[in-house]
N, C-alpha and C positions, 0 to 999 in steps of 0.2 A: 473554488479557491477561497471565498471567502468563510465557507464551514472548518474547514482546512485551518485556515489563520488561528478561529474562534475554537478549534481541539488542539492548537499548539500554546494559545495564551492558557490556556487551564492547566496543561500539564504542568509548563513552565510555574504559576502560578502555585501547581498541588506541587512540583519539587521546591520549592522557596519555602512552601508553609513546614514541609519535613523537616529543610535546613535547620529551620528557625526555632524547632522542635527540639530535636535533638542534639543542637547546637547550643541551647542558651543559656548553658552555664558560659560558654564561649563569649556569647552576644554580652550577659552580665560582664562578661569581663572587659569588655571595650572593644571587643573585634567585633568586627562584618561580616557580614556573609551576602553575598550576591548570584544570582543565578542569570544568567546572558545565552542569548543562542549562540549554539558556536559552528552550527556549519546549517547549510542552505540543502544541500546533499540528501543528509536522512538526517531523521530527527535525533540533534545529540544537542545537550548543555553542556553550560561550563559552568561551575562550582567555583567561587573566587572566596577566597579567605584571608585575609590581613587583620591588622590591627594599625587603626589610623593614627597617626602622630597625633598628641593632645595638643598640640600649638596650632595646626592647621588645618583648615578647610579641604577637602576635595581626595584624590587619589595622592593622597603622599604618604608613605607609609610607613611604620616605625617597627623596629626588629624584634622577633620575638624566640626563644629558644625551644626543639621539639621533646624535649622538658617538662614545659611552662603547658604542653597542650594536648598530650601522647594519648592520656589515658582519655580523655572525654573524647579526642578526634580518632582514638581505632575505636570505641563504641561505637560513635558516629557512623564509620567507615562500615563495620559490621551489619548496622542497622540500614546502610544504603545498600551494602552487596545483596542483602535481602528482597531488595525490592526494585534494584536499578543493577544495570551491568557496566562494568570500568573495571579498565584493567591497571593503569599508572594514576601517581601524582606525579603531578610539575610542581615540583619545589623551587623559588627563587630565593637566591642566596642575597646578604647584603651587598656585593659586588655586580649583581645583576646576571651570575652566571644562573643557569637552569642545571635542576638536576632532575632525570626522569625514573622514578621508582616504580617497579613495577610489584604490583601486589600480590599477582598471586599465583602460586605453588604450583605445580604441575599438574594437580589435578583443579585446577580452576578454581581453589577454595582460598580466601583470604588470606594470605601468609603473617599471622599474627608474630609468628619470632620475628620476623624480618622486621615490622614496624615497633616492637618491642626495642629492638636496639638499633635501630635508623639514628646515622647521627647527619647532620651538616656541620662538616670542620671544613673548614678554610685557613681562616687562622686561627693559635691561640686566645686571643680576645676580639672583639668582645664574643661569649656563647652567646648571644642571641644572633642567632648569624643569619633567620630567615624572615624574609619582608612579606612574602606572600605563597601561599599556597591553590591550585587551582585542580580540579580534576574533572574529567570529561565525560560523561554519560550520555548514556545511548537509551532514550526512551522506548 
């Protein structure tokens, strides 16, 4: 068990350093990126994504538009299908509803149109209507 522990913190570890990589025009921009276990079961991550309010400390989050983050997060997204397998993003909306996107095509390949024009509408205003993003990987 405890070798076990010591090949889940690495992984975890080598997926954060990838994030961080290929995310840091993102990170420059003032958003997070965090990597968390997400299930006990088999080995999967969760990918957590926001952009934190500049007033406050801790998990509070501030909205941002798929817009503002399309072309650097499907690279991103590209460069993870490459090396990690996931199928959806969990989009949360500013109202806290979820929305679950699934990425890809029928034949298991990335569905780039789809995230090309992925919108979250809810309402008219404001467009930045999503507070966090998270996606789930299966090591």
């Amino acid at each position: 068990m405890r070798y076990l522990k010591k090949f889940n913190e690495s992984v975890e570890g080598e997926l954060q350093k990838f994030c961080d990589t290929y995310l840091a025009y993102l990170i420059d921009e003032g958003f997070s990126v965090e990597v968390t276990d997400f299930s006990n079961q088999e080995v999967y991550e969760k990918i957590t994504i926001w952009q934190p309010a500049k007033d406050y400390t801790g998990t509070v989050y501030s909205n941002f538009s798929w817009d503002e983050i399309k072309d650097d997060f499907i690279s991103f997204l590209q460069m993870l299908r490459e090396k990690y397998y996931f199928e959806t993003l969990v989009i949360q909306d500013f109202i806290k509803r979820t929305h679950r996107v699934y990425v890809l095509d029928d034949d298991k390949e990335l569905d780039i149109d789809k995230l090309e024009n992925y919108s979250v509408y809810v309402y008219p205003e404001p467009k930045e209507q999503i507070t966090k993003i998270e996606i789930i990987v299966k090591l």
